[in-house]
VOMI-186762 format. One record per residue: residue in one letter; chain; residue number from 1; x, y, z of N, C-alpha, C in turn. Coordinates in steps of 0.1 Angstrom, whole numbers. Layout:
# VOMI-186762
+------+-----+-----+-------+-------+-------+-------+-------+-------+-------+-------+-------+
| type | mol | seq |  n_xx |  n_yy |  n_zz | ca_xx | ca_yy | ca_zz |  c_xx |  c_yy |  c_zz |
+------+-----+-----+-------+-------+-------+-------+-------+-------+-------+-------+-------+
|    a |   A | NUM |     X |     Y |     Z |     X |     Y |     Z |     X |     Y |     Z |
...
+------+-----+-----+-------+-------+-------+-------+-------+-------+-------+-------+-------+
# end
This chain:
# VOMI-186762
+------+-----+-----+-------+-------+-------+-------+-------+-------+-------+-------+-------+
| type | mol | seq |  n_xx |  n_yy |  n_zz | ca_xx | ca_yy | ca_zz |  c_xx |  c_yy |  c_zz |
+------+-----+-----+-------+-------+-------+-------+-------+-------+-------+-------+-------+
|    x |   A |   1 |    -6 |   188 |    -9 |   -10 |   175 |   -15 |   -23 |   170 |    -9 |
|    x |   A |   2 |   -29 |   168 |   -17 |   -41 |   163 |   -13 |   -46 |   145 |   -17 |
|    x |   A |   3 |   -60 |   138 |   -12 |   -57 |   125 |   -15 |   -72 |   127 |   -28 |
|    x |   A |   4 |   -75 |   120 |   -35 |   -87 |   120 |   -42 |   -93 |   110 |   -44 |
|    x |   A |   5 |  -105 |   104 |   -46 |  -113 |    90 |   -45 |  -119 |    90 |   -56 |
|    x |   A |   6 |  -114 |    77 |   -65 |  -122 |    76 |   -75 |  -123 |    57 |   -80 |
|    x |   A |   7 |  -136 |    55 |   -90 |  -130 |    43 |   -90 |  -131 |    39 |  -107 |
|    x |   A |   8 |  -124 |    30 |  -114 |  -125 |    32 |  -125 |  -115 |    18 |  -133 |
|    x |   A |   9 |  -123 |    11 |  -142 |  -113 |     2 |  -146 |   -98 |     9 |  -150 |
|    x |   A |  10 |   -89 |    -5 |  -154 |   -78 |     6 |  -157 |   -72 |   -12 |  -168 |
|    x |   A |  11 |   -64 |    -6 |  -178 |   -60 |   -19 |  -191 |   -46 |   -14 |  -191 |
|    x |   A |  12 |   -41 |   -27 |  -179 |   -30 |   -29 |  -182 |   -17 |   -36 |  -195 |
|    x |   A |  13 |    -7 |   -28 |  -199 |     1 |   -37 |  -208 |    -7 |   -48 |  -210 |
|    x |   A |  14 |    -8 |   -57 |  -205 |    -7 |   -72 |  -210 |   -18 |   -75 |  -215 |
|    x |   A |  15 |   -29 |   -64 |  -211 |   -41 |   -66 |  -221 |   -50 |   -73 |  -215 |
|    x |   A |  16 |   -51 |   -70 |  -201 |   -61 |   -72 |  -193 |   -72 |   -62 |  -187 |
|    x |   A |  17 |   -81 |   -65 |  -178 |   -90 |   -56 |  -175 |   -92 |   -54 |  -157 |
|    x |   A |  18 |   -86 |   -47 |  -148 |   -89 |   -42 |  -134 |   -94 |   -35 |  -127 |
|    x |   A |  19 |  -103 |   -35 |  -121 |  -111 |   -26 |  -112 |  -104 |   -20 |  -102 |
|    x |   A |  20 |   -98 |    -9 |  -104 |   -92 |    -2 |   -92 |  -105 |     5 |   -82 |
|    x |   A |  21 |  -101 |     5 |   -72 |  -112 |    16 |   -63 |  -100 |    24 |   -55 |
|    x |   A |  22 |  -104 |    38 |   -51 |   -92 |    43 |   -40 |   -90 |    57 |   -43 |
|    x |   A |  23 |   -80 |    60 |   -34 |   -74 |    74 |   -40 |   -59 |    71 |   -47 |
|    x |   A |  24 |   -61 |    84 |   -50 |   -49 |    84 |   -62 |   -44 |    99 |   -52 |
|    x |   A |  25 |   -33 |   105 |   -45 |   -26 |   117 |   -47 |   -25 |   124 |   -56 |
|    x |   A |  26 |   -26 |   141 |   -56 |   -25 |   149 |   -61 |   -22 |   164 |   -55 |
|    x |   A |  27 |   -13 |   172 |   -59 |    -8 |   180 |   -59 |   -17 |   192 |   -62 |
|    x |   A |  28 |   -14 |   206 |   -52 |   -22 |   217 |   -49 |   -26 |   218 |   -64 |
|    x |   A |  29 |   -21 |   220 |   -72 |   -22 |   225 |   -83 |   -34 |   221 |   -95 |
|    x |   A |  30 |   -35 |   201 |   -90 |   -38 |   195 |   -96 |   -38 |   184 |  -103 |
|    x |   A |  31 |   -23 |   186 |  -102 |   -19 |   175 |  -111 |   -15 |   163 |  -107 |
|    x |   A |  32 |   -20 |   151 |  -109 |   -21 |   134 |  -107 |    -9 |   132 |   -99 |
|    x |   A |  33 |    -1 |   127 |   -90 |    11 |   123 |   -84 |    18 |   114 |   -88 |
|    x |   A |  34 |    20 |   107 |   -94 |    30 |    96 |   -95 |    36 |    88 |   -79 |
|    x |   A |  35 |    41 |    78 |   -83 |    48 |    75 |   -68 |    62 |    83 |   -68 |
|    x |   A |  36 |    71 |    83 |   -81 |    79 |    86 |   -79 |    84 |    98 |   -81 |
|    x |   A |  37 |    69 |   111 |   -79 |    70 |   124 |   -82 |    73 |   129 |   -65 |
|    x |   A |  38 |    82 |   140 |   -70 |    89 |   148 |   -61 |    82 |   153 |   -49 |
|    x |   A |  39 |    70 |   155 |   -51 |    64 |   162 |   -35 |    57 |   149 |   -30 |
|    x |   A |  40 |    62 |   136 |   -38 |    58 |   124 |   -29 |    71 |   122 |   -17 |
|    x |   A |  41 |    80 |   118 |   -31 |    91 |   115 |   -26 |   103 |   128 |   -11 |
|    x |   A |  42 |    99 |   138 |   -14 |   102 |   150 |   -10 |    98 |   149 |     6 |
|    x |   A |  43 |    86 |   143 |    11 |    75 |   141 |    22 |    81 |   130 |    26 |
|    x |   A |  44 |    92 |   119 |    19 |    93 |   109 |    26 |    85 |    95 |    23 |
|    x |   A |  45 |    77 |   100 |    14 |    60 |    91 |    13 |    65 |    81 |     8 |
|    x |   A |  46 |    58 |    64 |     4 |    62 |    60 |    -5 |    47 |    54 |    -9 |
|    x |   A |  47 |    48 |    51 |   -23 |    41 |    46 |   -27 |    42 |    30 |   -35 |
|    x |   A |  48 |    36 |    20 |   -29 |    38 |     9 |   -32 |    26 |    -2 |   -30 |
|    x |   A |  49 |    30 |   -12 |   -40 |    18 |   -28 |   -40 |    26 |   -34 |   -27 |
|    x |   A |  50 |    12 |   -43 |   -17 |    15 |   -54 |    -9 |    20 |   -62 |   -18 |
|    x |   A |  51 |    34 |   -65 |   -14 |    38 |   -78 |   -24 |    34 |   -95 |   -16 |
|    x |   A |  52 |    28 |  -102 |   -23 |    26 |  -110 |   -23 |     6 |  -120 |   -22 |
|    x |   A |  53 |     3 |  -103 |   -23 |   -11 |  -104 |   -17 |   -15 |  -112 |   -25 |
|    x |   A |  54 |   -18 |  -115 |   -37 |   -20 |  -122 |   -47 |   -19 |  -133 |   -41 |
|    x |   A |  55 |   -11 |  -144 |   -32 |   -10 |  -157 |   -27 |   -20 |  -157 |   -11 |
|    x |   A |  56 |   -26 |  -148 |    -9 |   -32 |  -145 |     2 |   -45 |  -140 |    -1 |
|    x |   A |  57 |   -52 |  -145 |   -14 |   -67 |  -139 |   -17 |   -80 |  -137 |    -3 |
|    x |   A |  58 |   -76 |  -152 |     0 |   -86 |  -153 |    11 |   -87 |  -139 |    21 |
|    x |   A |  59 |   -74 |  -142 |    29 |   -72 |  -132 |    39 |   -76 |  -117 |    32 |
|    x |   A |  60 |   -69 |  -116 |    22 |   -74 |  -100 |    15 |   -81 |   -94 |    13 |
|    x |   A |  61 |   -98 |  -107 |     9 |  -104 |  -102 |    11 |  -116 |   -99 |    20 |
|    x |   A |  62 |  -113 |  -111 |    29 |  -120 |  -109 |    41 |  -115 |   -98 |    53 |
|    x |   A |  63 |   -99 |   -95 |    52 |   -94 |   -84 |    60 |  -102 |   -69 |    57 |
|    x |   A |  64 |   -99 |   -61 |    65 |  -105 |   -46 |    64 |   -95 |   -39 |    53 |
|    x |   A |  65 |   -94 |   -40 |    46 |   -86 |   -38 |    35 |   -89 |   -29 |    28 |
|    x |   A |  66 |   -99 |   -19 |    28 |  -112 |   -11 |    19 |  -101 |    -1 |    19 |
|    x |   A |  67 |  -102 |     9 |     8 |   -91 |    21 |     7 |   -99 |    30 |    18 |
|    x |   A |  68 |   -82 |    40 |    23 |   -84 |    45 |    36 |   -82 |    37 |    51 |
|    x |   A |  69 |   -85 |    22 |    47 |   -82 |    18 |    63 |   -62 |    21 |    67 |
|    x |   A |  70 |   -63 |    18 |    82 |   -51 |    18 |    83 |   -41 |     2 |    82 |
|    x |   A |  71 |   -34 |     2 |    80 |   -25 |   -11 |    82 |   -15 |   -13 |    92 |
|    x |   A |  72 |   -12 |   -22 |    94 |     1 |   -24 |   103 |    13 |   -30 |    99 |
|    x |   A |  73 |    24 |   -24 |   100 |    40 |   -33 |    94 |    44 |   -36 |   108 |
|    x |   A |  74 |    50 |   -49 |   102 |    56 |   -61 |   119 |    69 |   -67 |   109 |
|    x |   A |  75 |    80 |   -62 |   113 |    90 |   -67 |   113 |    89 |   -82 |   116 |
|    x |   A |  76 |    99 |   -92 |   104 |    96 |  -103 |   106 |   106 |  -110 |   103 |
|    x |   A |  77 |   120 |  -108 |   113 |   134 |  -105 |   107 |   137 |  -124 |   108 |
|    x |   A |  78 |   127 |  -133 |   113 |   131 |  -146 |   114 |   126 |  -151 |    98 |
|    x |   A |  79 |   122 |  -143 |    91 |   116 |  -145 |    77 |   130 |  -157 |    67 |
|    x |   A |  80 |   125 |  -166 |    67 |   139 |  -175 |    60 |   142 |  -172 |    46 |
|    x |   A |  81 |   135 |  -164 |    41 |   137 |  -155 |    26 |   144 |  -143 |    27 |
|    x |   A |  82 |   137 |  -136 |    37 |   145 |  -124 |    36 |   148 |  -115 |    50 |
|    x |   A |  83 |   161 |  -116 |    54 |   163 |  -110 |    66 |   157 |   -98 |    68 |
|    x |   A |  84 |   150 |   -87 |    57 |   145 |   -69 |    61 |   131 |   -79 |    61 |
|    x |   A |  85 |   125 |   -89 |    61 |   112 |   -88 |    58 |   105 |   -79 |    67 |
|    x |   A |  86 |    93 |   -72 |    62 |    78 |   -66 |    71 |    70 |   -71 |    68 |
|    x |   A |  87 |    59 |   -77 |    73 |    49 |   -82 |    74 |    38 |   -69 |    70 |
|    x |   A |  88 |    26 |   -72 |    61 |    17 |   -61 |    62 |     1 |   -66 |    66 |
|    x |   A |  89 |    -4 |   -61 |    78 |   -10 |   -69 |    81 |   -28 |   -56 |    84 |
|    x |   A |  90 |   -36 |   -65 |    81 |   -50 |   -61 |    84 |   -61 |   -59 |    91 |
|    x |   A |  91 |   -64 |   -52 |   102 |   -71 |   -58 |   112 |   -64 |   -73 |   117 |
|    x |   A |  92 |   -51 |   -75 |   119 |   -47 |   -85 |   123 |   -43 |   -95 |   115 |
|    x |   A |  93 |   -46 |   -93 |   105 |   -44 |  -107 |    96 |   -31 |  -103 |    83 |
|    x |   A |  94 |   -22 |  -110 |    83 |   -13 |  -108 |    74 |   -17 |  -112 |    60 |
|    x |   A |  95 |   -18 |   -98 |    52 |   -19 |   -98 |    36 |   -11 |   -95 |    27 |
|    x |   A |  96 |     2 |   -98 |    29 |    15 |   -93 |    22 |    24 |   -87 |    26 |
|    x |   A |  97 |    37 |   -85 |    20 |    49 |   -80 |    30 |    51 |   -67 |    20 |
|    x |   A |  98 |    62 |   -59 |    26 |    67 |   -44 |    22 |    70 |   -55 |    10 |
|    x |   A |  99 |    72 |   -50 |    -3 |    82 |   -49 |   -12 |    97 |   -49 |    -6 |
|    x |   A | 100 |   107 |   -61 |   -15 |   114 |   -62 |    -9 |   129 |   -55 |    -5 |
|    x |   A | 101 |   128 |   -43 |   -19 |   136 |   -35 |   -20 |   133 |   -23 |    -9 |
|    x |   A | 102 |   123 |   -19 |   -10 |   118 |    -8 |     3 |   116 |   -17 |    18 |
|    x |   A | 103 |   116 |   -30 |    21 |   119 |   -31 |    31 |   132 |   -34 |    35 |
|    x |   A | 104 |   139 |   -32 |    29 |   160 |   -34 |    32 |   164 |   -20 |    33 |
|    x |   A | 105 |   153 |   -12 |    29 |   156 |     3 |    30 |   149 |    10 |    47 |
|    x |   A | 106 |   137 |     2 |    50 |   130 |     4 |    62 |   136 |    -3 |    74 |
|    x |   A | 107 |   140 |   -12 |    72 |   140 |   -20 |    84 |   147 |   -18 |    97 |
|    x |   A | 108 |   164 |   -13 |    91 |   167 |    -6 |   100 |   160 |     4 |   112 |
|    x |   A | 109 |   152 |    12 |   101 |   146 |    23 |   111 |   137 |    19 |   118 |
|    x |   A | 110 |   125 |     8 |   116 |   116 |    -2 |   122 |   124 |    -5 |   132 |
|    x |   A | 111 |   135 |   -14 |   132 |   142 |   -17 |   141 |   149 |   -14 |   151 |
|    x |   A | 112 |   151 |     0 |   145 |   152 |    11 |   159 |   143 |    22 |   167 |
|    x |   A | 113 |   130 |    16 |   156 |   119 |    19 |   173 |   117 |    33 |   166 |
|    x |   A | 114 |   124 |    38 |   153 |   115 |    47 |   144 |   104 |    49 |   136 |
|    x |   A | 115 |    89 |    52 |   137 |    74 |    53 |   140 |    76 |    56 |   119 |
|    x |   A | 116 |    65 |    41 |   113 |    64 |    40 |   100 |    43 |    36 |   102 |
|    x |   A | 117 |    41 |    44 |    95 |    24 |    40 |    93 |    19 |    42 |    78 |
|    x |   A | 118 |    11 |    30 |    78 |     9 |    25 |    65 |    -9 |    24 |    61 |
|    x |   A | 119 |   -17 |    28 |    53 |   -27 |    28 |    46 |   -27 |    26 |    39 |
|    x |   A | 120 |   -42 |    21 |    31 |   -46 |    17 |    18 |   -47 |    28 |    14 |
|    x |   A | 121 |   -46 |    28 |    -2 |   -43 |    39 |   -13 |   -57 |    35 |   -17 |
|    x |   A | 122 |   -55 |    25 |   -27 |   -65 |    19 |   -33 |   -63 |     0 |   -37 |
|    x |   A | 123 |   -75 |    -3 |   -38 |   -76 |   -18 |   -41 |   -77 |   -24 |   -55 |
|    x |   A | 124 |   -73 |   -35 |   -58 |   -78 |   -39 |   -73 |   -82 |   -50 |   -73 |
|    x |   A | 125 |   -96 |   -52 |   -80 |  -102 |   -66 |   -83 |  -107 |   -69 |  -100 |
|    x |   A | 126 |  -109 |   -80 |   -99 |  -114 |   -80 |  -115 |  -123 |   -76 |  -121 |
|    x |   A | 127 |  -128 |   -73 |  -112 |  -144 |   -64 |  -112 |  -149 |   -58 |  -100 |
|    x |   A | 128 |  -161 |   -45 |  -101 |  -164 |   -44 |   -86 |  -169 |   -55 |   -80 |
|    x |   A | 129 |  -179 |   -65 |   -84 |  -180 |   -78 |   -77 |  -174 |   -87 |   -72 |
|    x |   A | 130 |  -161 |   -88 |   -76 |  -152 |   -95 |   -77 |  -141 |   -95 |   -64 |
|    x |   A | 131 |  -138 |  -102 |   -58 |  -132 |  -103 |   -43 |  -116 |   -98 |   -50 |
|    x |   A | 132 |  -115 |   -87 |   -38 |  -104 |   -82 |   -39 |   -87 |   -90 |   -44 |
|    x |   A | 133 |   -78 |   -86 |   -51 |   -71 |   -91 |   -57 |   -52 |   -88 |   -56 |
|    x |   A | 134 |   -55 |   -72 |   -50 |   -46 |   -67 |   -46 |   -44 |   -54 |   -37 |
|    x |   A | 135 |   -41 |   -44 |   -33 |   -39 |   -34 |   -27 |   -27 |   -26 |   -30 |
|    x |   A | 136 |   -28 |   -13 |   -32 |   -17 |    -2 |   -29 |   -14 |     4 |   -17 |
|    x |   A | 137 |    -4 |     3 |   -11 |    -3 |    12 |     1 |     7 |    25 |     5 |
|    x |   A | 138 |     3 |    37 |    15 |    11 |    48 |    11 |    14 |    43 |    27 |
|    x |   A | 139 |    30 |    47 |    27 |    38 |    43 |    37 |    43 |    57 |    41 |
|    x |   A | 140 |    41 |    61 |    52 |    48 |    74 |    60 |    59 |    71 |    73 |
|    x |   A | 141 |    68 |    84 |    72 |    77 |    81 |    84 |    72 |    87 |    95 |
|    x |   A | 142 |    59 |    85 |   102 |    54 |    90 |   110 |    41 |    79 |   119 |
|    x |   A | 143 |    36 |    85 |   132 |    29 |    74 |   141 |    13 |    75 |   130 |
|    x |   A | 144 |     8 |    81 |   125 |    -2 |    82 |   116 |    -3 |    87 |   105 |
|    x |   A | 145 |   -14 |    83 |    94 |   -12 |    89 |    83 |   -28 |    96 |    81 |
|    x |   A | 146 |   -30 |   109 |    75 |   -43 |   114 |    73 |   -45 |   116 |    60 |
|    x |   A | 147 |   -56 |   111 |    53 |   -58 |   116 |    37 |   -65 |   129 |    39 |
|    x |   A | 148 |   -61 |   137 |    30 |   -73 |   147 |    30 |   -80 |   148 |    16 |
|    x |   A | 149 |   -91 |   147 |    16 |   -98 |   146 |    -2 |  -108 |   160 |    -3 |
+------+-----+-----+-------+-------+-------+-------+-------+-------+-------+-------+-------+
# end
């Protein structure tokens, strides 16, 4: 599997217009990855949005947030929403948490001191000009993650 860089609007459902930038995964063969295609999921990988980044524009987009940087998950089990919460944070600055379904599935293992590293995929804004809006990140059960393109 390999990672690929591209950037390109994309029209979502609802009949909007977003600038994605980033890599997208893809398979020796060729073909596009999905998140929830088998030699993602097979590797352990996951593929998912910072949830909540949207209420944290500021921070988002002044953080190092560019596709390819690395991120950090910080367990944030005093969270009064959600006991699995993770923090996902940027050059230091918190820009969203795991998703809340994959972090009730992580947290245990975070919590027992088992090694999770997290990267930007790709980013989305309303335009290239346009200050960042949101982030994808690929989550590994491991101390680092490497793209290769």
């Amino acid at each position: 599997m390999k990672a690929v860089f591209e950037e390109r609007y994309w029209y979502p459902d609802d009949g909007g217009q977003v600038w994605l930038a980033g890599y997208s995964l893809v398979a020796d063969d060729g073909r596009y990855l999905a998140r929830d295609a088998a030699e993602v999921l097979s590797r352990g990988l996951h593929v998912t949005t910072v949830a909540g980044a949207q209420h944290r524009a500021a921070a988002l987009d002044a953080a190092p947030a560019a596709p390819g940087a690395p991120l950090e998950m910080r367990r944030d089990p005093g969270n009064e929403h959600d006991p699995n919460a993770i923090e996902v944070l940027a050059g230091g600055v918190v820009i969203g948490f795991v998703p809340r379904d994959l972090a009730a599935a992580l947290a245990g293992d975070i919590d027992a001191g088992m090694p999770w590293s997290a990267l930007v995929l790709r980013e989305r804004r309303d335009s290239p000009r346009d200050p960042r809006t949101g982030v994808t990140m690929l989550l590994a059960p491991d101390t680092a993650i490497e793209l290769r393109d």
